[in-house]
C-alpha positions in Angstrom: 60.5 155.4 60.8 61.2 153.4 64.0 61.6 156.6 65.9 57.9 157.3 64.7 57.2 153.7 65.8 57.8 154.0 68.9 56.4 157.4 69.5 52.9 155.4 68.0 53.3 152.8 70.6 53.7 154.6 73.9 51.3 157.5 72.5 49.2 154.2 72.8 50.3 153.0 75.5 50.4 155.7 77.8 46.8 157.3 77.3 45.2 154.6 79.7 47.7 155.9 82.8 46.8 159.9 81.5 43.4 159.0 81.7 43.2 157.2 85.2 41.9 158.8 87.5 38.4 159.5 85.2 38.5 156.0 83.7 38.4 154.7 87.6 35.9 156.9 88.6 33.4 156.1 85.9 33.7 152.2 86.5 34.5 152.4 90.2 37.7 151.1 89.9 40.1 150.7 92.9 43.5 151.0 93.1 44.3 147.1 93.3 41.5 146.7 90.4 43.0 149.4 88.6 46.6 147.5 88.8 45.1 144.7 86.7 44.3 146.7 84.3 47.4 147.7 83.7 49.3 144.3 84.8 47.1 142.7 81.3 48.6 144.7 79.2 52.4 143.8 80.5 51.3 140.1 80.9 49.9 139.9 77.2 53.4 141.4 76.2 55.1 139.6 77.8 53.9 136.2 76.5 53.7 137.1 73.0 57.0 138.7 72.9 59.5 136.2 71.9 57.5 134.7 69.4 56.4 137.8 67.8 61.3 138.2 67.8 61.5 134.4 65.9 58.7 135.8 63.5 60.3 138.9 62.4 63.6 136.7 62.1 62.7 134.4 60.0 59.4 136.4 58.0 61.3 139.9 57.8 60.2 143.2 60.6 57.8 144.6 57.4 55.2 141.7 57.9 55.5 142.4 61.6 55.1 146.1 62.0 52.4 146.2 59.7 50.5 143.4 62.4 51.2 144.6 64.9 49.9 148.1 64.6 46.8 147.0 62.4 46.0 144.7 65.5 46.6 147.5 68.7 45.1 150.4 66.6 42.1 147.5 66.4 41.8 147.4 70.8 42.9 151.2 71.3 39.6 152.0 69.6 37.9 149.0 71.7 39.2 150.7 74.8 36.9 153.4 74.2 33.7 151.2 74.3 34.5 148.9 77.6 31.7 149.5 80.3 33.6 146.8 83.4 36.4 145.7 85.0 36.4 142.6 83.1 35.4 144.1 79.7 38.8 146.6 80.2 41.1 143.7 81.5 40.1 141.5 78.3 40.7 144.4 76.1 44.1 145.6 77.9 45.4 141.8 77.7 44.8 141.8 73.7 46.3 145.1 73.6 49.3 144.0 74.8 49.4 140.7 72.1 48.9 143.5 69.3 51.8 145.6 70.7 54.5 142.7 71.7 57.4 142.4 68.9 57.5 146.0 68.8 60.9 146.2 69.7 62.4 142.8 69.0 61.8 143.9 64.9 63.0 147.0 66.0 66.8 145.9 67.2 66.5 143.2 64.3 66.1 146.5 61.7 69.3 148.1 63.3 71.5 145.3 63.2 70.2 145.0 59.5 70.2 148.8 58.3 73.2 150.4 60.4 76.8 150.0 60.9 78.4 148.4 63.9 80.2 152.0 65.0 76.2 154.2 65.2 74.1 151.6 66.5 74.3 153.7 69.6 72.8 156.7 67.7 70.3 154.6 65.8 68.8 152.7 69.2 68.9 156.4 70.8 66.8 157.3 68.2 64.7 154.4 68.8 64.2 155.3 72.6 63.7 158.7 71.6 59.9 158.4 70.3 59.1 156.2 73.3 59.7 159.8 74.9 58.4 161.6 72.5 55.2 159.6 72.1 55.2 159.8 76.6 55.5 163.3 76.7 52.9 164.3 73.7 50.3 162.1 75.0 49.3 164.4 78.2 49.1 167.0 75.9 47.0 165.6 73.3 45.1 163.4 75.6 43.9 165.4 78.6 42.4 168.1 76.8 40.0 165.5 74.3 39.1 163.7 77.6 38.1 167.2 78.8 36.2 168.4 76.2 34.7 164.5 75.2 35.8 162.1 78.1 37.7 159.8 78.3 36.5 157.5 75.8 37.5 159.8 72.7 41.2 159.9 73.1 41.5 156.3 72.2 39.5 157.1 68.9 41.9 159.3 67.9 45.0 157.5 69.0 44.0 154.5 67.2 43.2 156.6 63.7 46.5 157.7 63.8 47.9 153.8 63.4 46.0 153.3 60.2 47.9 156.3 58.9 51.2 154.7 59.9 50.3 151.5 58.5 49.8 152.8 55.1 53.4 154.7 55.2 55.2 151.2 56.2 53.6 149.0 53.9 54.5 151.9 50.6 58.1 153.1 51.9 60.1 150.3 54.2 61.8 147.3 53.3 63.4 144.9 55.5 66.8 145.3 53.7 68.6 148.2 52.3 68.8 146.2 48.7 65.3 146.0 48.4 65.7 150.1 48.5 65.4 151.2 44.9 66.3 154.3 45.8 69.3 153.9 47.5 72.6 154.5 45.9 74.9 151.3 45.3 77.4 152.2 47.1 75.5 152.6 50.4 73.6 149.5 50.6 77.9 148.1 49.9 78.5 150.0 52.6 76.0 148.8 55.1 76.2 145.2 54.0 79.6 145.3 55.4 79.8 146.9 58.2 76.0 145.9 59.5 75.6 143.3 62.6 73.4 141.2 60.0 75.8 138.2 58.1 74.2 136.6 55.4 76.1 133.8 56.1 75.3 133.0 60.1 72.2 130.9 60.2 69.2 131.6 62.5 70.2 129.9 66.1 67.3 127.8 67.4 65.8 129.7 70.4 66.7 126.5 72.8 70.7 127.4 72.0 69.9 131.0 72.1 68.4 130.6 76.1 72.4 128.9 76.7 74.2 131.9 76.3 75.9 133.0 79.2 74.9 136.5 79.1 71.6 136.2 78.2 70.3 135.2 81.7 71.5 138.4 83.6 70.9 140.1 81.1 67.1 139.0 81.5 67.2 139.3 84.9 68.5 143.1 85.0 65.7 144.0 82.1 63.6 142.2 84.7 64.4 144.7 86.9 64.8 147.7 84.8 61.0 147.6 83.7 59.9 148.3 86.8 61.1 151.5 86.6 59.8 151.9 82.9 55.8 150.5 83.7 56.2 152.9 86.9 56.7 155.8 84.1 54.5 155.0 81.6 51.1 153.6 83.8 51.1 154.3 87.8 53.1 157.9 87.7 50.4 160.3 86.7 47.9 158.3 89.3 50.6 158.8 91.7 51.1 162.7 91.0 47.3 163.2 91.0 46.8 161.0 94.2 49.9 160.6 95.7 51.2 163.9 95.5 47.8 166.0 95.6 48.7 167.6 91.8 46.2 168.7 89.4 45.6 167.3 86.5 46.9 170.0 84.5 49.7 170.2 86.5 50.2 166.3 86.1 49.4 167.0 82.3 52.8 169.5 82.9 54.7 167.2 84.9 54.5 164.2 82.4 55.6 165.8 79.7 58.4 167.6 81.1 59.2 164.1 82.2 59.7 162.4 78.7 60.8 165.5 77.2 64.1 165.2 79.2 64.2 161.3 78.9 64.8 162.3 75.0 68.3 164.2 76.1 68.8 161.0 78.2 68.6 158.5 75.3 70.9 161.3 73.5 73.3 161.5 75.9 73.0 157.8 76.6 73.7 157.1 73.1 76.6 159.5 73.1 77.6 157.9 76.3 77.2 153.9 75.2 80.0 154.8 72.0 82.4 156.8 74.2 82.7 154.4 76.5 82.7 151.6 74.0 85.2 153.6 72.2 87.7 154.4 75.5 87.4 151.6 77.7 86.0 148.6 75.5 82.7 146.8 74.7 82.2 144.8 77.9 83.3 147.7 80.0 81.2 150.0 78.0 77.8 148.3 78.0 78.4 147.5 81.9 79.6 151.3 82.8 76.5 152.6 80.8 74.3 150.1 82.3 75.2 150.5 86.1 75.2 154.2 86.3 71.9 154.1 84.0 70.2 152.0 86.8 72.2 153.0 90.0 70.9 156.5 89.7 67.7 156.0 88.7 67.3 153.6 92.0 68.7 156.9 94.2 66.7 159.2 92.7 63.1 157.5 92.8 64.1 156.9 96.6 64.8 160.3 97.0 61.0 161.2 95.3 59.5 158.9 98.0 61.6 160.0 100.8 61.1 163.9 100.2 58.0 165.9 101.1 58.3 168.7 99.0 56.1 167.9 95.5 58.4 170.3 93.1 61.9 168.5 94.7 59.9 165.1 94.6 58.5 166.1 90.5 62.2 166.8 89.7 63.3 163.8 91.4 61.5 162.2 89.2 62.5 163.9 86.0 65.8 163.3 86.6 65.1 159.5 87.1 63.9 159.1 84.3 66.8 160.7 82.8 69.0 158.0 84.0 66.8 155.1 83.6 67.0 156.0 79.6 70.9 155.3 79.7 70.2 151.7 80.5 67.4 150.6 78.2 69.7 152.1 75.4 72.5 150.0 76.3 70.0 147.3 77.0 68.9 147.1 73.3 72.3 147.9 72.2 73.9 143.9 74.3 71.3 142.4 72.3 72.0 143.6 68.6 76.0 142.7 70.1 75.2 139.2 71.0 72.1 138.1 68.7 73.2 139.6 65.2 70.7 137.6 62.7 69.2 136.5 65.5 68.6 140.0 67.4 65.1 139.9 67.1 64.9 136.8 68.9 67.5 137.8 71.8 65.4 140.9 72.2 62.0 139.1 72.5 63.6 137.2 75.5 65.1 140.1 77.2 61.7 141.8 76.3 59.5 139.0 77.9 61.4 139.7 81.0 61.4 143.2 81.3 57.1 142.9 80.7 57.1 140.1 83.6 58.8 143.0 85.5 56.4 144.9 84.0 53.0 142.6 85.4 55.0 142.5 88.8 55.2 146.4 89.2 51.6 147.2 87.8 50.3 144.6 90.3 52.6 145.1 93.7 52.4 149.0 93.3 48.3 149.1 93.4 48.5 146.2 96.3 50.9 148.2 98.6 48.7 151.7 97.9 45.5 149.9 98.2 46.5 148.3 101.6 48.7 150.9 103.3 46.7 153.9 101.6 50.2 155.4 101.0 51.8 156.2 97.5 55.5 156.2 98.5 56.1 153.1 99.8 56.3 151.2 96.3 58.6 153.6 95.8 60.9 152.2 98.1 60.4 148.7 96.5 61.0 149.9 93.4 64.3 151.4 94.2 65.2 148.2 95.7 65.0 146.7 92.8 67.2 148.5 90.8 69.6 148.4 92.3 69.5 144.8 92.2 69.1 145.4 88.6 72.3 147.4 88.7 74.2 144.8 90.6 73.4 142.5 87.4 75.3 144.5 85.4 78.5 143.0 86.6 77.8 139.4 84.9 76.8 140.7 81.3 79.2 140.5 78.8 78.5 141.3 75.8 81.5 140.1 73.8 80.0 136.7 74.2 77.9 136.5 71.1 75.6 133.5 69.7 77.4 131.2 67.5 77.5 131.4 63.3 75.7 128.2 63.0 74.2 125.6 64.6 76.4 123.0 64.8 79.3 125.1 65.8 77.6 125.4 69.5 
């Protein structure tokens, strides 16, 4: 169900970047105007994500889901029918309130539904439909936007989160007990060895923002997103523009893309437990997390620096390959450190990553807009994680939130 999830919400999410290059020809959009556009949707997200982690908390991730995608399935469909720059940034920024929480209730149903020892095989799972949902989109999307423009996709996009709607609200529960169907001995089983204690208390969010880890790990999310945003909304601009490719070829390219990130959040997954397993859980995470980053830094330098479009394309691929083995372990700090309060820790880390988010969307469209020139963000963006790597080294995740409040 949460693999489906997130194959729903960058299937979303992603159709506005497929979908570029027409949408700013039809309302003569720049580069830098075309940024904002996409920095509303990360500021929106942003804003709204750690509230929309304390909801899901305290109210249970049912009540959420069941928002959230009644609300974006709402402005997908209103993307459709914008005529301006201002119409499409309004529309974008309350977009991005419907789609914030996603993952916060996400974590919070891992920690609740899984044992300690597969969480990273349930969060790999989790990262997998973000790929899935990237790489189906060009395929869905570019040939409705050929046959009915560009406006049509986001009809069809937004139909298909009414359908998920009605499958959350008949089959999940936000507990395994509430499962009729589920033998005894299994919900025993998960109750036990989950991250979720029905004795800790929820933490208020002031106590939460003292934990030691939390900051870095904030501050490398920060970082990591810009990789992510650079994905999911400039990438196919830059392939068609940047790089001269069709957009077929672009159609080709993006899939192929997120097609491999789903063997990276596999073998990221895979990775996260052996290394937990063999060297420990701080090592782990921060060996996952480093190389995760570290590469995917070299590698989008080396698509900027290289002339040749099929080295530069696989460049690319490959980055994105890395960049999945850190958002795994990302997701997988905060179930270690949050427990009951996962949702909450993962809004914060969340809000972060979206500010990265905002940051990239804007800075990339400002550079290309002044220098005319589509690989010099990419230099930036390298830059930057490798600074994001770097922060690694001060996350521990063996520093978890306290049972109660007055034991801080």
């Amino acid at each position: 169900m949460l693999c489906s999830l997130t194959t729903l919400t960058y299937l979303d999410r992603i159709c506005i970047s497929i979908v570029g290059v027409r949408i700013k020809s039809d309302l003569h959009l720049n580069n830098e105007q075309f940024g904002w556009v996409l920095a509303a949707f990360a500021l929106a997200y942003a804003v709204f994500e750690i509230p929309s982690g304390m909801v899901g908390d305290r109210i249970g991730p049912r009540k959420v889901f069941i928002r959230i995608v009644i609300w974006w399935s709402l402005f997908t469909a209103v993307t459709g029918l914008v005529n301006g720059l201002i119409s499409l940034i309004i529309v974008r920024f309350l977009f991005g309130v419907g789609e914030s929480g996603t993952y916060p209730n996400s974590i919070l149903v891992v920690s609740r539904w899984f044992p300690v020892n597969e969480t990273g095989k349930a969060l790999s799972w989790v990262g997998i439909g973000s790929q899935l949902g990237a790489a189906a989109a060009p395929l869905i999307i570019v040939p409705i936007a050929a046959a009915f423009g560009w406006r049509t996709p986001f009809y069809v996009i937004a139909a298909i989160g009414i359908v998920w709607v009605a499958f959350c609200y008949s089959w999940f529960r936000d507990f395994p007990s509430q499962m009729k169907s589920m033998p005894v001995p299994e919900k025993k089983m998960i109750a036990l060895s989950c991250r979720h204690k029905d004795q800790q208390e929820l933490v208020p969010w002031k106590l939460i923002f003292r934990n030691n880890t939390l900051w870095p790990l904030m501050l490398m999310y920060f970082c990591c997103q810009w990789a992510n945003y650079f994905f999911i909304a400039w990438m196919p601009v830059y392939l068609q523009e940047g790089r001269g490719f069709s957009e077929n070829s672009m159609k080709e390219i993006t899939s192929i893309l997120f097609l491999v990130g789903v063997s990276g959040f596999l073998a990221g997954g895979a990775a996260g437990d052996w290394f937990l397993k063999h060297k420990g859980l701080k090592k782990g995470r921060r060996l996952t997390g480093m190389i995760g980053l570290g590469a995917c830094g070299f590698l989008l330098w080396m698509a900027a620096f290289i002339s040749n479009n099929i080295l530069a394309a696989s460049c690319l691929i490959a980055a994105n390959f890395s960049f999945s083995f850190s958002v795994m372990v990302s997701y997988a700090v905060c179930a270690d450190i949050g427990r009951n309060n996962s949702g909450t820790v993962t809004g914060a880390m969340n809000f972060f990553g979206q500010m990265g988010a905002f940051s990239l969307a804007l800075i990339f469209g400002k550079i290309v807009q002044v220098t005319h020139h589509f690989d010099y963000p990419l230099y930036v963006l390298a830059i930057v994680l490798f600074s994001g790597c770097l922060l690694w080294l001060a996350i521990d995740p063996e520093k978890t939130l306290p049972l109660t409040e007055t034991k801080q």
